[in-house]
Structure formats: C-alpha cells, structure tokens
N, C-alpha and C positions, 0 to 999 in steps of 0.2 A: 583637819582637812588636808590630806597630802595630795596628792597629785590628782590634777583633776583630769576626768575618764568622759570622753568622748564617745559616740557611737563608730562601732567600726567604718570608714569611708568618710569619716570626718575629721579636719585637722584646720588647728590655729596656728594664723602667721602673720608675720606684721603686712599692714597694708601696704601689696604694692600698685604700682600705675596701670597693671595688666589685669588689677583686677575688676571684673563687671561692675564697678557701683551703678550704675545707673539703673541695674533690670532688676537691683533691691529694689523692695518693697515691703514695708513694716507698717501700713496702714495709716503711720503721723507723716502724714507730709512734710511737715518740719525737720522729724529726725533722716526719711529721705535725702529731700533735701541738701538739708546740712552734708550727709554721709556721699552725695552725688559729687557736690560742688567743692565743699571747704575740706574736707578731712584729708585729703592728700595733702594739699595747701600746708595745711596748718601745719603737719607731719612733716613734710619738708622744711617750715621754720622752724623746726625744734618748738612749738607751741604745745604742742600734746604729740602722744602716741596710738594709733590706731591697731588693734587687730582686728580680726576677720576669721570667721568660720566659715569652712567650706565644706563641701561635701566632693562626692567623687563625682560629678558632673562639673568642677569647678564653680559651681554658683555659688555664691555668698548665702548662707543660711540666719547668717547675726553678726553683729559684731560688737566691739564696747571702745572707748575713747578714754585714754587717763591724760591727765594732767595734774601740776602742781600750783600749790596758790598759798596763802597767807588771809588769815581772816582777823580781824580785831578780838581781840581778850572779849570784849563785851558783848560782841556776838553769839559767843558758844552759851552754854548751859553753866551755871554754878558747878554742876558734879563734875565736868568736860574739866573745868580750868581751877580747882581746888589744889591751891599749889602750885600754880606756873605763874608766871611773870605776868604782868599786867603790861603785852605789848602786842602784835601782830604775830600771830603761830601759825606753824606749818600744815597745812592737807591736802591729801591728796583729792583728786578730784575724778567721779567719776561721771564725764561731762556728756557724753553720750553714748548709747545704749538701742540696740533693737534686734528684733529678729524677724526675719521675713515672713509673712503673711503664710506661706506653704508649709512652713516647720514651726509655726506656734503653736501649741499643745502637744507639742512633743518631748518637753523635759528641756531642752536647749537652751531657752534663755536662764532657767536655773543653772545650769553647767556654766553658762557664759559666765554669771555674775560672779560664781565661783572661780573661777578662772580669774577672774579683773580683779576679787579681793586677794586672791594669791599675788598676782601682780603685785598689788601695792603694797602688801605686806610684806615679799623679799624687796621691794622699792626699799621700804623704810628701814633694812638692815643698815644700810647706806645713808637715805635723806630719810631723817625722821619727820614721821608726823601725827600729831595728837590724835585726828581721825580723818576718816573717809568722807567726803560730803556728794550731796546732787540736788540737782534740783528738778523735780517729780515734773511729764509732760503733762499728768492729767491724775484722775483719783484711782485709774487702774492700775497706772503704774506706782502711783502711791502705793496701794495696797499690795501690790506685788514685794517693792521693798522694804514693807513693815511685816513683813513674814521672814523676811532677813533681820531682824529687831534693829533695821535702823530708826531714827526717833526724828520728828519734831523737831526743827530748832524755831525755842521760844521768841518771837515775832515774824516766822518764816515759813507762811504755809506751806508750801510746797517745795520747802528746801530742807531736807533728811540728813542726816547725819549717825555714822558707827563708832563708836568711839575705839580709839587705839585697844585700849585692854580689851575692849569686846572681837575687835579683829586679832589677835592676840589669842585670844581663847578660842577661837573658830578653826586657828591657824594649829592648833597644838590636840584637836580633837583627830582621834582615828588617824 
C-alpha cells in the first residue's frame, strides 16, 4: 500500500480551527460530537492528532483521530506478545473515525482508513509499536474493520486490534 489516492477535488490535512466541524455529520452522534467539541481541543494538547478530508467545497467528507497509548502484556493475544516482555507495550491508536452521511458509499472511508494505517505505520519508523488498536462504535463498524483483518482482542468485544506484522505487510503490498 504506497501512497494512498484520493478522488480528484479531495485532499487531507491536519485539523484546522477553520475548519466546519460542526455541519459534519456521520450519523453516530457520539463520533460527531466528539469531532465538533473535543478534536481541536485535544489536537492543541498534543493528546491525539486529527485529519480531515475535504472536498472542493471545503466541507469535511471524513476524518480519522490517531493517538498513542500503552496496554498491558496481558491484554493482547498470546500470538500479539510471543516474545516481548511481560510489561506495558506500545499502540498506536486509532481513536476516532467517520465519514459524513453524503459521501458514505463512496469508497471514502476505505481510503480514510488507509490513509490512518499509513500514518501509523511511517509513525512507528520513529515510535514503535506492536499494533494498531480501536475500539468498534457499533457491529457496522465492527464489521467494516474486520474486512481490514483487524481481530478481537480476547476479553474486549468491541475493541479490535492489527497487529504490527499484519500493518507491516499491508504497508509493503503494491
């Protein structure tokens, strides 16, 4: 996966203050929300990093949220942690995610996600980390990123996980 391709009149940029969050609409109130109120916020504390797709209207079409975090050894999976220390490990995080209600079915929020796993794969040339995690708003988006073969982590329904080599191998295809 090299460079990821956009439609012509669309382009990603880090979240600025000018831009419309609030006329987003992704259908989860929650991820709105979040994406109206906190995402600059948190972007300004160096908490997370936001981009933003837009189109040539300037309206937001999607966007994705990364951050960084530490999970316990015992959290991940046996296969996840065969071999690493039995202490708190690095992941990246991909903490929010959407695409607005007028460009869903359009291929978008695949390109989005691909975009955010690029991110965090050149992230982790730098800050390494074992895998990518989220945590699912619902079973649609479950199943949206179980077609990206993220997994189940064993006692966390709704919290997925890619693991490093699998991003890794995603990163080194085509």
């Amino acid at each position: 996966m090299g460079t990821v391709r956009f439609p012509t009149g669309y382009r990603i940029e880090p979240l600025r203050k000018d831009h419309p969050r609030r006329a987003f609409c992704s259908g989860q109130p929650r991820v709105d929300d979040w994406f109206a109120t906190a995402a600059l916020q948190n972007q300004d504390k160096h908490l997370s990093a936001t981009k933003v797709l837009t189109g040539a209207d300037a309206a937001i079409a999607g966007f994705y949220t990364l951050a960084t975090a530490q999970v316990d050894f015992s959290d991940l999976p046996a296969e996840l942690t065969k071999r690493l220390p039995r202490r708190h490990l690095p992941v990246a995080v991909l903490a929010w995610f959407g695409v607005d209600e007028r460009h869903q079915g359009e291929g978008l929020g695949a390109r989005l996600l691909a975009q955010a796993l690029r991110d965090c794969y050149d992230a982790s040339q730098t800050f390494p980390v074992v895998a990518v995690i989220l945590d699912c708003i619902d079973e649609n988006a479950k199943t949206f990123y179980r077609r990206w073969d993220f997994r189940e982590l064993p006692g966390h329904g709704n919290r997925l996980y890619l693991s490093w080599m699998q991003l890794e191998a995603m990163m080194s295809v085509g």
